[in-house]
N, CA and C atoms of all chains as a GROMACS GRO file, in nm:
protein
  540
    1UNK      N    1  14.156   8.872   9.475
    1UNK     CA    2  14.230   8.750   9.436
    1UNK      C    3  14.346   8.728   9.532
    2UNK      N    4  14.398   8.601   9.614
    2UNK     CA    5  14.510   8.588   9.647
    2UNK      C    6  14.622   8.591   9.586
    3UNK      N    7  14.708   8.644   9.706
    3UNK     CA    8  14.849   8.689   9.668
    3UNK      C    9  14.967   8.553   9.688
    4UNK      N   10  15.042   8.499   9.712
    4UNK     CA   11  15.082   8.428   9.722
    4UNK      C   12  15.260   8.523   9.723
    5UNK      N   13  15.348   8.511   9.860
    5UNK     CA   14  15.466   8.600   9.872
    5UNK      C   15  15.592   8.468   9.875
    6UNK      N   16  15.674   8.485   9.768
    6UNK     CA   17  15.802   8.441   9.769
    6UNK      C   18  15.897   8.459   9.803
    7UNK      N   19  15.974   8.414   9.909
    7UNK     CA   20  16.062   8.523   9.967
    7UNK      C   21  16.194   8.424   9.858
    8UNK      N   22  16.302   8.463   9.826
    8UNK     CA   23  16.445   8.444   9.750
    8UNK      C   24  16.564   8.494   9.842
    9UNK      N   25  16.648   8.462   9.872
    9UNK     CA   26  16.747   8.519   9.937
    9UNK      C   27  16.942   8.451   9.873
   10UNK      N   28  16.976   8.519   9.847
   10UNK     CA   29  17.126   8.485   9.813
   10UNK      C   30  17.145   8.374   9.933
   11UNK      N   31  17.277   8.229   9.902
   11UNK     CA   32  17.277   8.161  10.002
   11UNK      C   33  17.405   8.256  10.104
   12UNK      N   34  17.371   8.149  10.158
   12UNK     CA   35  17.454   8.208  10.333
   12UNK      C   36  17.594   8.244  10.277
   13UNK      N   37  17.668   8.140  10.233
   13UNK     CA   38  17.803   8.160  10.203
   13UNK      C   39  17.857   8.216  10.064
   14UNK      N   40  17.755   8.278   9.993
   14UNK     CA   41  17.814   8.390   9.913
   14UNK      C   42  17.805   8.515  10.003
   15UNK      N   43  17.873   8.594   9.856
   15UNK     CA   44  17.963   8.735   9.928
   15UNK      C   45  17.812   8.815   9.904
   16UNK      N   46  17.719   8.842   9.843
   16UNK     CA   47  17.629   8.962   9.808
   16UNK      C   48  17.697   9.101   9.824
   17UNK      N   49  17.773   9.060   9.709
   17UNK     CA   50  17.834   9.240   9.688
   17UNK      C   51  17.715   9.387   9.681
   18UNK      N   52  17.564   9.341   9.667
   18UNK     CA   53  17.501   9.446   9.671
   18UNK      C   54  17.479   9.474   9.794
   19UNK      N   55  17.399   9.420   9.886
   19UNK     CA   56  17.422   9.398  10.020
   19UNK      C   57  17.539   9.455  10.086
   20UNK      N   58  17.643   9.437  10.043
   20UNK     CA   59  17.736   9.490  10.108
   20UNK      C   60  17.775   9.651  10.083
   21UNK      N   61  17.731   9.659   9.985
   21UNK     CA   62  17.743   9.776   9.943
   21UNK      C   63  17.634   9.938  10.027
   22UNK      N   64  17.527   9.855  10.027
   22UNK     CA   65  17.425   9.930  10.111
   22UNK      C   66  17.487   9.936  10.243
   23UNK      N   67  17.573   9.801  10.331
   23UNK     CA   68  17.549   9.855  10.471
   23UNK      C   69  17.710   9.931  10.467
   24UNK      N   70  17.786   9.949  10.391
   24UNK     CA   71  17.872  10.032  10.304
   24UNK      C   72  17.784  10.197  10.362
   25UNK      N   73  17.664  10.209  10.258
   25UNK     CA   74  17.655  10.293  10.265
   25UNK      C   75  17.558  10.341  10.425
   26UNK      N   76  17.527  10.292  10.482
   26UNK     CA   77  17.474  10.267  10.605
   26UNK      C   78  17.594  10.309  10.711
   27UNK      N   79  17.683  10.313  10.677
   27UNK     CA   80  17.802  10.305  10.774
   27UNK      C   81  17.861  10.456  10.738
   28UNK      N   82  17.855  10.502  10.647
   28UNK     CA   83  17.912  10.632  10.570
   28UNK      C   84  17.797  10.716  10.594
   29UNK      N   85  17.715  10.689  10.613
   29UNK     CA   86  17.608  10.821  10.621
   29UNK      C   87  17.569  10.823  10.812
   30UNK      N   88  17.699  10.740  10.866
   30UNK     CA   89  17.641  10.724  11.041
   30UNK      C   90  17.560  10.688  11.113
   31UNK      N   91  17.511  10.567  11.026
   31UNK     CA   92  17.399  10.465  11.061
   31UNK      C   93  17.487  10.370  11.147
   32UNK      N   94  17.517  10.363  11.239
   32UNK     CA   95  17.586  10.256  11.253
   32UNK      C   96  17.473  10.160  11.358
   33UNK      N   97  17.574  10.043  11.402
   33UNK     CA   98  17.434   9.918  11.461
   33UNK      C   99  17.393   9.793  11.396
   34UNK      N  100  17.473   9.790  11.248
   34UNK     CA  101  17.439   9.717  11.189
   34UNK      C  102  17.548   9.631  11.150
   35UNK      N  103  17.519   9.543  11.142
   35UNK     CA  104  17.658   9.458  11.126
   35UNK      C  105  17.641   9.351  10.970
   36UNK      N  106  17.562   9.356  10.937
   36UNK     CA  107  17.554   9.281  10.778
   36UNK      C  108  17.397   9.321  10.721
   37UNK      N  109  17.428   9.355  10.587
   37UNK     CA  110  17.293   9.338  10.536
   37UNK      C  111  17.308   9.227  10.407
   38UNK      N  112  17.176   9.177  10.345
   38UNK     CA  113  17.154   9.107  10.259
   38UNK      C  114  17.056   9.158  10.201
   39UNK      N  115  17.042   9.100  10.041
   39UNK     CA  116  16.926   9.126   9.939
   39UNK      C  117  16.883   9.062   9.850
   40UNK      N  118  16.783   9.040   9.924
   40UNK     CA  119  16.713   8.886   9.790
   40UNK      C  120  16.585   8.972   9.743
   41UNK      N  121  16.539   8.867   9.676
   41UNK     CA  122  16.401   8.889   9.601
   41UNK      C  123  16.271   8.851   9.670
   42UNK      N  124  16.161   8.954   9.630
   42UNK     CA  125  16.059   8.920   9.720
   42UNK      C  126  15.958   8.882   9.575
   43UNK      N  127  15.900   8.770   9.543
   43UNK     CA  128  15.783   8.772   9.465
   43UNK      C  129  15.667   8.757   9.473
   44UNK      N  130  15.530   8.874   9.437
   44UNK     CA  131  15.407   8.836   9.475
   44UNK      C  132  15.318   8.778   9.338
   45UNK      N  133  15.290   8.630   9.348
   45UNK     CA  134  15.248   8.601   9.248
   45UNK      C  135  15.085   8.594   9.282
   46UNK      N  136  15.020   8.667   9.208
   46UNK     CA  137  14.866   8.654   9.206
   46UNK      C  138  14.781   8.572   9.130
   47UNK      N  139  14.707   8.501   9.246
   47UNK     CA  140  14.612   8.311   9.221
   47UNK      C  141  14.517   8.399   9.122
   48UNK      N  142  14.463   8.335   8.982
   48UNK     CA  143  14.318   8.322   8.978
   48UNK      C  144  14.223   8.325   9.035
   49UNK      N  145  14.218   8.162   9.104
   49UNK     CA  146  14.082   8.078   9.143
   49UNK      C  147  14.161   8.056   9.354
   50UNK      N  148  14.106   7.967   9.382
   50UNK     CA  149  14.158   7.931   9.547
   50UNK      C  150  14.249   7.881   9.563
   51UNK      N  151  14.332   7.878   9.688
   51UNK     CA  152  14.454   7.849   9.721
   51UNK      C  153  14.435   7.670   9.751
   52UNK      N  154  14.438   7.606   9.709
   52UNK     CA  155  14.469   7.426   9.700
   52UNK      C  156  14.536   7.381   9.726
   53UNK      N  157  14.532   7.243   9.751
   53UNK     CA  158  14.701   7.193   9.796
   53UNK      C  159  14.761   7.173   9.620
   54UNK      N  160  14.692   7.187   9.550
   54UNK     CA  161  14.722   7.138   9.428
   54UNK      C  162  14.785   7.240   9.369
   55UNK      N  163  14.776   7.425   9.387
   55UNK     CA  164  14.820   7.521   9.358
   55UNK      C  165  14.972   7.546   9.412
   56UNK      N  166  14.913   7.479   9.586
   56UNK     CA  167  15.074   7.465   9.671
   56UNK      C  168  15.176   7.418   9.644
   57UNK      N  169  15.115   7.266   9.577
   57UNK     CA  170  15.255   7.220   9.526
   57UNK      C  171  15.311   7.283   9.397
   58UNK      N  172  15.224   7.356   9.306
   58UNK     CA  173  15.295   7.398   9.181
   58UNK      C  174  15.349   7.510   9.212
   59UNK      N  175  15.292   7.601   9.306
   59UNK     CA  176  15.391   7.711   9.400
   59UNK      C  177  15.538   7.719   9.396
   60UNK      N  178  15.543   7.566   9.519
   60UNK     CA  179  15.662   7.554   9.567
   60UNK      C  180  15.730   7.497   9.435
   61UNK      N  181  15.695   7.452   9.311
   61UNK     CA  182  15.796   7.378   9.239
   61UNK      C  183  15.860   7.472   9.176
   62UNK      N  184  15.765   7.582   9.165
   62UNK     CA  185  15.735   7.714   9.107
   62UNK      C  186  15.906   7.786   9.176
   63UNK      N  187  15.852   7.800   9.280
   63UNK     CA  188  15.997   7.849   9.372
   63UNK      C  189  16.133   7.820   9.334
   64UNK      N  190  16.107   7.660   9.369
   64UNK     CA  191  16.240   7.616   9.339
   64UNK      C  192  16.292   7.610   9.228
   65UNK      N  193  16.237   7.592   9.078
   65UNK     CA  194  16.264   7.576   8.968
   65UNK      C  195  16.275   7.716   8.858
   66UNK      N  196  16.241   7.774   8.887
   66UNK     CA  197  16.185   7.899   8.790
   66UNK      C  198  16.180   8.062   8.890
   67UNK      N  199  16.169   8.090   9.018
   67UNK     CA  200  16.213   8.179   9.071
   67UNK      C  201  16.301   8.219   9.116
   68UNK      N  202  16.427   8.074   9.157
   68UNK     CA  203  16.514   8.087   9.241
   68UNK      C  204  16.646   7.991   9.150
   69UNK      N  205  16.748   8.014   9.201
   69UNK     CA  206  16.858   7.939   9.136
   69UNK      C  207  16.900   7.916   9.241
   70UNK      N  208  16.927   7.728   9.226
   70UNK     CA  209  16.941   7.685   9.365
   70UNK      C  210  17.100   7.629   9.363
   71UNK      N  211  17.142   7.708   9.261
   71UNK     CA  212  17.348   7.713   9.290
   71UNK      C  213  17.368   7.820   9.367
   72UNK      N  214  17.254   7.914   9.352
   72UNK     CA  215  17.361   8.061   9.450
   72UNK      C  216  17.177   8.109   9.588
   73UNK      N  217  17.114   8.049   9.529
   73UNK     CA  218  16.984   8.147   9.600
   73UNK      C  219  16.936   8.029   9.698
   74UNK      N  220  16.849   8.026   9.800
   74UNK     CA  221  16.759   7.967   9.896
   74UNK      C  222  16.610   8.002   9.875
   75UNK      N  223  16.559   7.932   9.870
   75UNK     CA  224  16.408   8.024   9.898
   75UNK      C  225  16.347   7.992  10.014
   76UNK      N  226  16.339   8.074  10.090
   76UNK     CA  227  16.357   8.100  10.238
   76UNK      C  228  16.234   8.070  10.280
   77UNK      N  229  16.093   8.142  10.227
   77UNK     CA  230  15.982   8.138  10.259
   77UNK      C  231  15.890   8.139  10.185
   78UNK      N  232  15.784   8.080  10.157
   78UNK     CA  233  15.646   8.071  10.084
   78UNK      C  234  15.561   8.101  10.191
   79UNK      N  235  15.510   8.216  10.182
   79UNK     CA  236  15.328   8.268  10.258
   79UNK      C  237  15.218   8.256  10.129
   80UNK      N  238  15.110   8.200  10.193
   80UNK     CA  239  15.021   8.127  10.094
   80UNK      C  240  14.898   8.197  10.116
   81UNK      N  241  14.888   8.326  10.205
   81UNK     CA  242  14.801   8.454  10.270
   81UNK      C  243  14.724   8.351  10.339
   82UNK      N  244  14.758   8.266  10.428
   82UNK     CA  245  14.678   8.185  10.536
   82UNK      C  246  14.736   8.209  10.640
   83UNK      N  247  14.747   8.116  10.772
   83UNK     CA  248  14.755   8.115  10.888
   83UNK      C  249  14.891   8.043  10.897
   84UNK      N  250  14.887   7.921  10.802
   84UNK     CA  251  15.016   7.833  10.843
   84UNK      C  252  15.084   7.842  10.677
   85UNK      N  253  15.209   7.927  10.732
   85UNK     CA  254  15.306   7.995  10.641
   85UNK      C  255  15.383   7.859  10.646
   86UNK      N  256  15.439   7.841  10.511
   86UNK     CA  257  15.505   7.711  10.490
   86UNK      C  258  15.614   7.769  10.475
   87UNK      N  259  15.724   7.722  10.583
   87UNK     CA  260  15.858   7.829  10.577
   87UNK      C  261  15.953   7.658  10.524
   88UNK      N  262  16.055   7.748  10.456
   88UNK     CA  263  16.164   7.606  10.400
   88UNK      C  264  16.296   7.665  10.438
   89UNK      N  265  16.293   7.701  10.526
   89UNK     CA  266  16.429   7.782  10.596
   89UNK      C  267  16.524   7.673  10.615
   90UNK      N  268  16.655   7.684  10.570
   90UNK     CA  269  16.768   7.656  10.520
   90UNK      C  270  16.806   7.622  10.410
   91UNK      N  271  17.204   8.758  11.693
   91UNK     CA  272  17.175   8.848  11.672
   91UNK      C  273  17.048   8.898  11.582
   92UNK      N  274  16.977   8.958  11.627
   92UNK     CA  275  16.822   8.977  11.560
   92UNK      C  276  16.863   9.050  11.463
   93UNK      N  277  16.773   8.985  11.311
   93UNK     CA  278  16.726   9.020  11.200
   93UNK      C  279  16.604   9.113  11.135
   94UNK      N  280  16.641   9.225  11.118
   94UNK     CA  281  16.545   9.265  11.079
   94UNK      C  282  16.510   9.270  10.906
   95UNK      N  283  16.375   9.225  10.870
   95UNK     CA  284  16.296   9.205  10.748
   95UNK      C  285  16.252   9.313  10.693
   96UNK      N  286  16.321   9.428  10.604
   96UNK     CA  287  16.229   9.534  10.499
   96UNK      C  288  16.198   9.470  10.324
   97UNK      N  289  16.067   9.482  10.340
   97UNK     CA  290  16.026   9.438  10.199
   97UNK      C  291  15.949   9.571  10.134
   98UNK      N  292  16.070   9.549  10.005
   98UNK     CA  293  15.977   9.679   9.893
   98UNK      C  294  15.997   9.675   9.792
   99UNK      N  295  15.826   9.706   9.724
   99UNK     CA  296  15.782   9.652   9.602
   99UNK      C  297  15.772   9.747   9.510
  100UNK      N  298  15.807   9.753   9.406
  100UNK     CA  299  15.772   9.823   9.268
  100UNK      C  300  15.636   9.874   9.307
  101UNK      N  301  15.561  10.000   9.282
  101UNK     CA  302  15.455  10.074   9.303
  101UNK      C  303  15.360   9.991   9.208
  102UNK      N  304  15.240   9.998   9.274
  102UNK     CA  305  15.119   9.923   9.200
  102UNK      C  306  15.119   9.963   9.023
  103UNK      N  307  15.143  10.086   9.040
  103UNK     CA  308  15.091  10.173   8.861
  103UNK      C  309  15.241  10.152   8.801
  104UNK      N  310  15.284  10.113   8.871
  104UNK     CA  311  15.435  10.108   8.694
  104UNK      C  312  15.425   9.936   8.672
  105UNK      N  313  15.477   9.953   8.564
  105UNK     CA  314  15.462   9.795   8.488
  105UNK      C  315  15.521   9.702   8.572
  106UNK      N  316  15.646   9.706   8.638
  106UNK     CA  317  15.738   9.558   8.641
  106UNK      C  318  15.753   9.481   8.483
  107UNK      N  319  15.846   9.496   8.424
  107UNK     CA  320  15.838   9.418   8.296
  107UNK      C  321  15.932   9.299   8.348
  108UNK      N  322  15.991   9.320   8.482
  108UNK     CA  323  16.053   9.201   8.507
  108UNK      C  324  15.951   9.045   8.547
  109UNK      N  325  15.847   9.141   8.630
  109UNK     CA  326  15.742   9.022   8.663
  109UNK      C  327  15.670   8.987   8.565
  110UNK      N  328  15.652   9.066   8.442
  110UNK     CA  329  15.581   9.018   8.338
  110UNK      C  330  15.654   8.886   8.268
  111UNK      N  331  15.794   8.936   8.263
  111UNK     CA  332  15.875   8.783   8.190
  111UNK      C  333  15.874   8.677   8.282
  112UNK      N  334  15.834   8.686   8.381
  112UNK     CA  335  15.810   8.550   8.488
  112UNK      C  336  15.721   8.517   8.450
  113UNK      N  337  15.594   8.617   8.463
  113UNK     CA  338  15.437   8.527   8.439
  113UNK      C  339  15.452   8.493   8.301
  114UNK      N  340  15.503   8.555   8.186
  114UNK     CA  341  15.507   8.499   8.061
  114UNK      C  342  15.568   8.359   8.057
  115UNK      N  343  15.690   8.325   8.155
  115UNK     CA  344  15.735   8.223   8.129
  115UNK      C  345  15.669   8.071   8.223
  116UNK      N  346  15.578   8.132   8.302
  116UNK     CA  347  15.499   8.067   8.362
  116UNK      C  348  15.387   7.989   8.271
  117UNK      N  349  15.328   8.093   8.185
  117UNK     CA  350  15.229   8.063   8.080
  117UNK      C  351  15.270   7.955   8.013
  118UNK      N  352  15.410   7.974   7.964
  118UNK     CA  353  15.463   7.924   7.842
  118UNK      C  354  15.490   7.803   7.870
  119UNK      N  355  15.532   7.789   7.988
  119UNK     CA  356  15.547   7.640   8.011
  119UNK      C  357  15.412   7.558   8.119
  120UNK      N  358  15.307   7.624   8.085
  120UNK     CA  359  15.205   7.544   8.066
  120UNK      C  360  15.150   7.552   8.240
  121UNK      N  361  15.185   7.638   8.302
  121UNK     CA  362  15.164   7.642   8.479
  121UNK      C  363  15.027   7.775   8.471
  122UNK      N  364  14.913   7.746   8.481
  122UNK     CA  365  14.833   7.819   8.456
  122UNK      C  366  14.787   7.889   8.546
  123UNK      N  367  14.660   7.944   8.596
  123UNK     CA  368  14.659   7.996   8.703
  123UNK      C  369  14.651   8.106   8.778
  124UNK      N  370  14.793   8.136   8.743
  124UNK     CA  371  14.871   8.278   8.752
  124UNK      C  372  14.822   8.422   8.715
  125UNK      N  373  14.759   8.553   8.773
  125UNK     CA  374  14.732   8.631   8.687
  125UNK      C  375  14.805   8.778   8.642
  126UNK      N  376  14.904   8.760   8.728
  126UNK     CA  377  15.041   8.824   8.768
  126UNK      C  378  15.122   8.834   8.848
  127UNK      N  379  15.263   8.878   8.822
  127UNK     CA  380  15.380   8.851   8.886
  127UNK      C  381  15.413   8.964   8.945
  128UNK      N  382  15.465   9.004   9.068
  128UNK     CA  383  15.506   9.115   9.059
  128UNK      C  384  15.675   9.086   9.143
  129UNK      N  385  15.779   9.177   9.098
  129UNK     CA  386  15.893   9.125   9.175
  129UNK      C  387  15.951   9.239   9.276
  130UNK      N  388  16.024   9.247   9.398
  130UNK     CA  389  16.050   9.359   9.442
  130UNK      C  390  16.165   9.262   9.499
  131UNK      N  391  16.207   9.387   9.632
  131UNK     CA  392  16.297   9.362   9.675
  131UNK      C  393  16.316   9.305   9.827
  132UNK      N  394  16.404   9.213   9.926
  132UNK     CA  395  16.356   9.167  10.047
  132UNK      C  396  16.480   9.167  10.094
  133UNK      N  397  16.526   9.337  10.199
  133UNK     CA  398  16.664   9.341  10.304
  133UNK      C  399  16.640   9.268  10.391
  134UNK      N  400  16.725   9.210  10.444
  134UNK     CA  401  16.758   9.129  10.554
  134UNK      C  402  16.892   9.228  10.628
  135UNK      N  403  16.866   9.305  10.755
  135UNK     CA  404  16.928   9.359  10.828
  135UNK      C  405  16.987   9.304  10.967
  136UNK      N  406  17.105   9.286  11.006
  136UNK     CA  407  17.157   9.200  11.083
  136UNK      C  408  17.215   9.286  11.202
  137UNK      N  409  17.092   9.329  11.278
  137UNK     CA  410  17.138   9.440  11.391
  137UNK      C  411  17.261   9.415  11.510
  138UNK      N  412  17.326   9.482  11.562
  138UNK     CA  413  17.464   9.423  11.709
  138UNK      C  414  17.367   9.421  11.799
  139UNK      N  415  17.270   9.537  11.836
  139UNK     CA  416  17.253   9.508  11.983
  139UNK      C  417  17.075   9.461  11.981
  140UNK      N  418  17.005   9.525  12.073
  140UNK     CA  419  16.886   9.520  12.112
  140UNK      C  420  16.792   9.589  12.008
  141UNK      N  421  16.681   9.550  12.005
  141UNK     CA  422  16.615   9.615  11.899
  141UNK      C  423  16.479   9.712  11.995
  142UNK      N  424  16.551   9.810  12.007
  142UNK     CA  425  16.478   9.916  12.096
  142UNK      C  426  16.420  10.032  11.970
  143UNK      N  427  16.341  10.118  12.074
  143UNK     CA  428  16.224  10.201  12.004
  143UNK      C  429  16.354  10.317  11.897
  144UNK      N  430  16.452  10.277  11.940
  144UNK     CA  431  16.552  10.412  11.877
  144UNK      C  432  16.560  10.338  11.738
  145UNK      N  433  16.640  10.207  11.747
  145UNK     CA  434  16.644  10.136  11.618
  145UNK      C  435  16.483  10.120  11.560
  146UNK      N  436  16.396  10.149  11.601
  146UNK     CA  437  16.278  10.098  11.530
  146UNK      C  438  16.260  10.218  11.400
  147UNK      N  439  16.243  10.336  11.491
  147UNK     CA  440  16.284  10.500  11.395
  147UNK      C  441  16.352  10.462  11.310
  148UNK      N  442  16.514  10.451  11.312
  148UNK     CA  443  16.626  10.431  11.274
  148UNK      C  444  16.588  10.357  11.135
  149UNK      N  445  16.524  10.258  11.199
  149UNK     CA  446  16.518  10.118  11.039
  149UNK      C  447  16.412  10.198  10.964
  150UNK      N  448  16.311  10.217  11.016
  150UNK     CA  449  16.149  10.320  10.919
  150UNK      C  450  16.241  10.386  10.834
  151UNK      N  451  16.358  10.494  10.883
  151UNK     CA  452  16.381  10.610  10.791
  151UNK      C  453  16.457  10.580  10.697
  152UNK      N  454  16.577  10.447  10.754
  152UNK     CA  455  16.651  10.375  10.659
  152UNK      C  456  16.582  10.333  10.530
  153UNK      N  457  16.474  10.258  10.570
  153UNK     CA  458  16.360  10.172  10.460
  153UNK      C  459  16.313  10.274  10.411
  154UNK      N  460  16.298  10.429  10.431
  154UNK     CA  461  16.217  10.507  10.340
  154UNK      C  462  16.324  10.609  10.219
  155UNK      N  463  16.446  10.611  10.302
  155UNK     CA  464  16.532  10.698  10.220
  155UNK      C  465  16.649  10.600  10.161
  156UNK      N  466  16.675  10.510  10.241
  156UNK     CA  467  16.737  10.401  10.142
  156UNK      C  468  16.751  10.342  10.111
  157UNK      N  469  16.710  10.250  10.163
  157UNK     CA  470  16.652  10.137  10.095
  157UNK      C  471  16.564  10.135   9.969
  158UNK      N  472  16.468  10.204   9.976
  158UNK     CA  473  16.352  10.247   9.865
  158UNK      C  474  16.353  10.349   9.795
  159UNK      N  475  16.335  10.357   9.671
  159UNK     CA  476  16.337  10.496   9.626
  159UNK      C  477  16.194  10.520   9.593
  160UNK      N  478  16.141  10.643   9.620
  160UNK     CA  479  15.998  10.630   9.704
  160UNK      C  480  15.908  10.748   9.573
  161UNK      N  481  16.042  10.716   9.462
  161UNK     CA  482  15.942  10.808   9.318
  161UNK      C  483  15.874  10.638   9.258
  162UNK      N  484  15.966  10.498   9.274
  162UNK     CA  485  15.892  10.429   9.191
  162UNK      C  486  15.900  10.290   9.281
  163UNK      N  487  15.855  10.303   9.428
  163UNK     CA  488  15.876  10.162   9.516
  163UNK      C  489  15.769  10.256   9.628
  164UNK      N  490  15.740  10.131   9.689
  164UNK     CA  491  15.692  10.158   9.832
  164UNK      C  492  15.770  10.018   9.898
  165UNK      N  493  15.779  10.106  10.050
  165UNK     CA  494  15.794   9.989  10.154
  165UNK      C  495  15.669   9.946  10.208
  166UNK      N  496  15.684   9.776  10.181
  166UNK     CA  497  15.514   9.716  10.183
  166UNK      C  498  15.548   9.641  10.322
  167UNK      N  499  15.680   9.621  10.394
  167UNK     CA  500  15.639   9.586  10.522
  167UNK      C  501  15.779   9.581  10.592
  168UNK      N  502  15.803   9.612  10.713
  168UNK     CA  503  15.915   9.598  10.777
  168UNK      C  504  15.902   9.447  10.932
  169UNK      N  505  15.984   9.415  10.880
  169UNK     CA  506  15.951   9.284  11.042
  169UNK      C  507  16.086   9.315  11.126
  170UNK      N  508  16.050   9.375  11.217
  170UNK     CA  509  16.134   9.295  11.350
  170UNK      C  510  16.173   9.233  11.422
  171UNK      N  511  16.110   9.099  11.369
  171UNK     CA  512  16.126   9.008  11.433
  171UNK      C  513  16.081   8.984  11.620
  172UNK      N  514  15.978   9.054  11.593
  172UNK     CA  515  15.872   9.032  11.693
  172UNK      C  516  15.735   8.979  11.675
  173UNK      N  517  15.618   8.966  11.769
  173UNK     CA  518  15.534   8.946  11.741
  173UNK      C  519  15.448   9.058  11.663
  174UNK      N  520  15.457   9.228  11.687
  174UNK     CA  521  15.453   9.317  11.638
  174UNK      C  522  15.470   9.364  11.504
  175UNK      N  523  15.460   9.285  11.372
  175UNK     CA  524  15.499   9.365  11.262
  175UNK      C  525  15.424   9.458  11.258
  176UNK      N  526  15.493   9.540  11.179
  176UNK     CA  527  15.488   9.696  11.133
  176UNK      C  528  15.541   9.749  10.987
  177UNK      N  529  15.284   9.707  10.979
  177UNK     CA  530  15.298   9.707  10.813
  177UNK      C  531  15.238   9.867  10.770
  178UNK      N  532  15.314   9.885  10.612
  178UNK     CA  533  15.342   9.999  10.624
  178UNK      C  534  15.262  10.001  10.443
  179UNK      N  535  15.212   9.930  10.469
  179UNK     CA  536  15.091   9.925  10.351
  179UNK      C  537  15.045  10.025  10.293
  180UNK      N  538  15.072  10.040  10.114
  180UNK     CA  539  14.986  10.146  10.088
  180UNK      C  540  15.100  10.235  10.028
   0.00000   0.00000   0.00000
């Protein structure tokens, strides 16, 4: 059955205190090289039947409405396990 | 400055009861389809310099010891933001 991958990401101009906290700890254990991390959500939602444009659009409404909160989150990327990844970057 | 992508997912055999209240609420409001949810997690790493074979090590061991905790997650893929991903499937 297809997978269908949601990518979620905190927006640009919040703080992501968890994120920060990891490259926190990235920096204390002598990882250094890194200069910011972030942490969003990854969701794999699994199709029934075939991937449609008709599935696509309830996907993406899917995304925006019910996976993501679009006061603090972006949803960065929808992969639809095809060739042409429908990216919504910014 | 190049971004590097670690994605990791809750292990196939434990529940996610978080992705279950998604697909439940998917059901409920009538979006059919769906035959499960699963939710994990998606770092976004914001390297200073070049992304050479040292940082490549560097990020693998990061993504296995901290990023992930590897009694109830796997890392399901790391991007470098090359043409090269390096999937770590399984």
């Amino acid at each position: 059955m297809p997978t269908i991958v949601v990518d979620v990401m905190p927006k640009a101009e919040l703080l992501d205190p968890q994120g920060k906290a990891v490259a926190g700890a990235l920096s204390r254990t002598g990882r250094t090289g890194f200069s910011s991390v972030r942490i969003g959500k990854r969701f794999e939602l699994t199709v029934d039947g075939p991937v449609d444009d008709e599935l696509r659009a309830s996907v993406q409404q899917i995304a925006e409405e019910i996976l993501s909160n679009s006061v603090i989150e972006d949803v960065v990327n929808i992969d639809f396990g095809d060739e042409a990844d429908e990216s919504t970057e910014g």
